[in-house]
C-alpha positions in Angstrom: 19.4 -48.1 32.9 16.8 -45.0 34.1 19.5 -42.6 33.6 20.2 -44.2 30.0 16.6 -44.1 28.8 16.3 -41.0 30.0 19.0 -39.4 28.5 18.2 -40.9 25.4 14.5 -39.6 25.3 16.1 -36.1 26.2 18.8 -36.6 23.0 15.6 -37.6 21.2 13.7 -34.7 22.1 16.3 -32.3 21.4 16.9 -33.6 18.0 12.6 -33.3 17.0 13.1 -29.8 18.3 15.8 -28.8 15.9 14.6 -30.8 13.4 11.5 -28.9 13.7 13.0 -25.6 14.1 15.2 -26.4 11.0 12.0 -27.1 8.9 10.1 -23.2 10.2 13.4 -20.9 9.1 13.2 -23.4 5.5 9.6 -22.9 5.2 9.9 -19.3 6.5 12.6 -19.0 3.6 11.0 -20.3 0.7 7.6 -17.8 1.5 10.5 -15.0 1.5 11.5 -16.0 -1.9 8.2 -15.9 -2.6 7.6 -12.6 -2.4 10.7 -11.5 -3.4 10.1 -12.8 -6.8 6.4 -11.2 -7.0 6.9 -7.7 -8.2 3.4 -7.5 -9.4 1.4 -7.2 -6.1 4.7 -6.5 -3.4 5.6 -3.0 -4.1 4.5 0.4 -2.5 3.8 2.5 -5.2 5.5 4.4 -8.5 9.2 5.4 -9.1 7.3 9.5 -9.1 4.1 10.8 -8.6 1.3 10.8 -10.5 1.4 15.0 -11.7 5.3 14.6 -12.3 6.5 14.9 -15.8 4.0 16.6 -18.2 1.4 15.2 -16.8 1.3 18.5 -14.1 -2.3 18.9 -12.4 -3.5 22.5 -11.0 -6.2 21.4 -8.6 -7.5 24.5 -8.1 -7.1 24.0 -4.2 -2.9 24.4 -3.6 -1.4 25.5 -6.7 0.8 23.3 -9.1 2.6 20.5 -6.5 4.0 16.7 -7.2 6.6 14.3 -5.2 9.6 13.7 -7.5 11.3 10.6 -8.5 11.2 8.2 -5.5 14.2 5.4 -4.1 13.2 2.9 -1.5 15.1 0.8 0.4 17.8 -1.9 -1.1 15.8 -4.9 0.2 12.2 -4.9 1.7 12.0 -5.8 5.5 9.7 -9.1 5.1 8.6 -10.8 8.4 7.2 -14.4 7.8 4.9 -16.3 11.0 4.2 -20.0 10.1 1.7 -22.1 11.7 1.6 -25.5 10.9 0.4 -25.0 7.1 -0.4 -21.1 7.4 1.7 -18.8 7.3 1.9 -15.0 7.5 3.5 -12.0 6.1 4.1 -8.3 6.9 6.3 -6.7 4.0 7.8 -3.3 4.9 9.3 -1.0 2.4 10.3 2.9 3.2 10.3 5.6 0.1 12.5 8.4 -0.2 12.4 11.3 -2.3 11.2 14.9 -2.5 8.1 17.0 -2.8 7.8 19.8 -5.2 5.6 22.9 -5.0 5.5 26.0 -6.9 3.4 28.8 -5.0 2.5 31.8 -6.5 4.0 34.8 -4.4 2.5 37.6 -7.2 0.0 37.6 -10.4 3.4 37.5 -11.8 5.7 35.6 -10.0 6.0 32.1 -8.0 8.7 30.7 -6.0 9.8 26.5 -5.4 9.4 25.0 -2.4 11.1 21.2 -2.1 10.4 19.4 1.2 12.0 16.0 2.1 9.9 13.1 1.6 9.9 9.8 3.6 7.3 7.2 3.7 7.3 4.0 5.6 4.6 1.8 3.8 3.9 -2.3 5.2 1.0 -4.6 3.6 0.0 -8.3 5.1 -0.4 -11.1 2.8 -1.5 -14.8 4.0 0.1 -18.0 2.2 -1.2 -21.7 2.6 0.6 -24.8 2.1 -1.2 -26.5 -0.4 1.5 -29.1 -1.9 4.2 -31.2 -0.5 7.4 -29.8 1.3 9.4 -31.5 -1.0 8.5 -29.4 -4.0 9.2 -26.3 -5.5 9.0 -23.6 -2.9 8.0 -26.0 -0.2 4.4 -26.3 -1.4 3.2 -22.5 -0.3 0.7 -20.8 -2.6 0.4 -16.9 -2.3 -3.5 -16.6 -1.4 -4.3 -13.6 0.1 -3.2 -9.6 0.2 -4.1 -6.7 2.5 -4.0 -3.0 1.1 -0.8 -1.3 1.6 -0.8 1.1 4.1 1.6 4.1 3.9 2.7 7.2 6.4 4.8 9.8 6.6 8.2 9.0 8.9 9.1 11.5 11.4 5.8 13.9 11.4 2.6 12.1 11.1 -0.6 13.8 12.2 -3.3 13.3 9.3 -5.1 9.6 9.3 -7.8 8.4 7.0 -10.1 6.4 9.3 -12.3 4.7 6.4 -13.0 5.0 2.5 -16.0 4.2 1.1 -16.7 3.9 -2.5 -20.3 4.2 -4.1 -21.4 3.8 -7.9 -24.5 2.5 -9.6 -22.9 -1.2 -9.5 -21.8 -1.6 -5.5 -21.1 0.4 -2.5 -18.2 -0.9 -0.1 -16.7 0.5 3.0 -12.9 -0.2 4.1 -12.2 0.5 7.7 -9.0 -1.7 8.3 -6.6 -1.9 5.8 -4.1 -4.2 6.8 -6.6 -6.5 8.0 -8.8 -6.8 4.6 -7.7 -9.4 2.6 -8.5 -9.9 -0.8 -7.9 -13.4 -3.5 -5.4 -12.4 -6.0 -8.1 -13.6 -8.2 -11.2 -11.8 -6.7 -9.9 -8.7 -6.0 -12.4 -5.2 -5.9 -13.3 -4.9 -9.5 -14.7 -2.2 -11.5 -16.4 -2.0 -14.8 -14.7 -0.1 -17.6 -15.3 4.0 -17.2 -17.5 3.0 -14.1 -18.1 6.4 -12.4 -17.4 5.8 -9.0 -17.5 8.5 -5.9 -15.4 8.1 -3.2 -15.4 9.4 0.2 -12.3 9.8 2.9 -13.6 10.1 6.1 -10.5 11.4 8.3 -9.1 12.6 11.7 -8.7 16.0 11.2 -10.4 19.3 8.8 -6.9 20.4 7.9 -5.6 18.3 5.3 -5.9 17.8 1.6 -7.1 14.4 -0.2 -6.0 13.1 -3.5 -7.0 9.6 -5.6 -3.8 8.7 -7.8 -4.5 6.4 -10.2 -2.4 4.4 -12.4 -2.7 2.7 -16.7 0.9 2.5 -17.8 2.4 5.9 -18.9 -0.9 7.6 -17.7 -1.4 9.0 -15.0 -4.2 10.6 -13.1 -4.4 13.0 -9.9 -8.0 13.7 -8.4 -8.5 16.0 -5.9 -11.0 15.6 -2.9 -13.8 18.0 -2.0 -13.8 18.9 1.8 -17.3 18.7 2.9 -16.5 19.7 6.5 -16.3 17.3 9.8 -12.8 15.3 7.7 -15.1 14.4 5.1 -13.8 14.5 1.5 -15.4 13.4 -1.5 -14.1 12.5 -5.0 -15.4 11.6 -8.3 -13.6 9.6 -10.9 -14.1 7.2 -14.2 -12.7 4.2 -13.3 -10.1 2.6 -16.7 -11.0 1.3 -19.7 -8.7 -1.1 -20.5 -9.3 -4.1 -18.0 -6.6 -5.3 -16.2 -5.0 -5.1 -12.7 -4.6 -1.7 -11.5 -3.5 -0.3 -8.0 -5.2 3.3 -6.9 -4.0 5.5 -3.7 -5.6 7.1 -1.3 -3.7 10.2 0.1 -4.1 12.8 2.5 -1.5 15.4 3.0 -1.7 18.0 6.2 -3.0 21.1 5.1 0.6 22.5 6.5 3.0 20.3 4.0 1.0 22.0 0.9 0.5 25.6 2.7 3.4 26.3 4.5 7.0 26.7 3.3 8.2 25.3 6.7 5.5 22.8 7.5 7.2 19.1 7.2 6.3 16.3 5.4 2.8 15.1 6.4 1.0 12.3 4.9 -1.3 9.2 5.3 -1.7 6.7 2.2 -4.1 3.6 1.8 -3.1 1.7 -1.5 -5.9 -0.7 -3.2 -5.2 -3.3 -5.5 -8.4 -4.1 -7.9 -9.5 -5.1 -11.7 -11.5 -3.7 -14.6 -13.4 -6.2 -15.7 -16.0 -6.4 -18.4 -19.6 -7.4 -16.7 -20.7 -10.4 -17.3 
């Protein structure tokens, strides 16, 4: 009779475990659906860069440069971690494309360099189970996103260690950028044409910074100010149209931009935010 009971209580146990295990990968699925369906706040940047097209910037600094039109990977790499009614995700995503660069070789002449471009970027997000398992998509509610977080694949050397941003309205300083999470609905916001300056503080003097910025067809490329020590510093009028808008952060190695054999170098931070009229 022992034996009996206690094979029972072991069949018992085993079937709570798979039940339980059963209920994780559905959970875990329904939160991959999730964010499979949100193209809005899961991506890693633009099909090109922001100078491409007619749109070309001279920054003064490195001559007439842009990345070209990008691919990424068929399906994002999307790692779900549930705990009890939390869960957590890490999205991957790689870009591949080309940079572009015309250097000057005479007053009258210039010559095109094209360098291979690939990017591995990941951002966190955290969802909460606010409604029942048995309804749409399990009951999980998207609540939280990290910046995006981007490098360079096979050469990476350059590394923005914070950003700080300063205007007349607020001054914020991001250190972490996979571990600052913002609501969907109270993201960073800035006012319309707020004149914000921003400052890169970086791991090493030889590398450019840029701010691209995004408002439909138009695009905008602002290049950084070395002050020495990794510092950079940027000014720029923040939209007018309010809405959601995404800006990155990137720093390129002086030697991707300089040298015609210098590989692909690059760090990028991505921040989500809103122009909002002030209250």
């Amino acid at each position: 009779m022992k034996k009996r009971i206690a094979c029972a209580l072991a069949v018992l146990a085993v079937v709570v475990f798979v039940a339980s295990c059963s209920e994780k990968v559905t959970d875990e699925a329904a939160i991959r659906a999730l964010v499979e369906q949100d193209t809005t706040y899961f991506k890693s940047g633009t099909q090109g860069d922001s100078a491409a097209g007619g749109g070309l910037l001279d920054d003064t600094m490195v001559g007439l440069w842009w990345r070209g039109p990008q691919t990424h990977d068929p399906q994002a790499r999307i790692e779900v971690e549930v705990v009890g009614d939390s869960a957590w995700v890490s999205w991957h995503q790689s870009n591949y494309g080309e940079l572009f660069h015309w250097v000057a070789t005479s007053e009258s002449t210039a010559e095109r360099w094209i360098k291979e471009l690939v990017e591995r970027v990941q951002l966190n997000a955290f969802f909460l189970r606010e409604g029942e398992a048995t309804e749409t998509n399990r009951g999980w509610r998207f609540k939280r996103l990290s910046l995006a977080f981007g490098h360079s694949d096979t050469v990476n050397t350059v590394r923005i260690d914070s950003l700080r941003i300063q205007s007349s309205l607020r001054d914020f300083v991001i250190r972490d950028p996979l571990n600052v999470y913002y609501s969907p609905d109270s993201l960073v916001s800035f006012t319309p044409g707020e004149l914000l300056t921003m400052t890169l503080y970086t791991n090493t003097e030889d590398c450019f910074a840029f701010l691209h910025a995004f408002a439909g067809w138009l695009f905008v490329r602002v290049p950084f100010e070395h002050q020495g020590d990794g510092v950079h510093v940027g000014t720029w009028h923040a939209q007018i149209i309010p809405g959601f808008r995404f800006a990155i952060f990137d720093l390129l190695s002086t030697g991707t931009l300089l040298e015609r054999e210098g590989p692909y170098d690059h760090n990028g931070w991505l921040l989500p935010y809103m122009i909002e009229t002030a209250d």
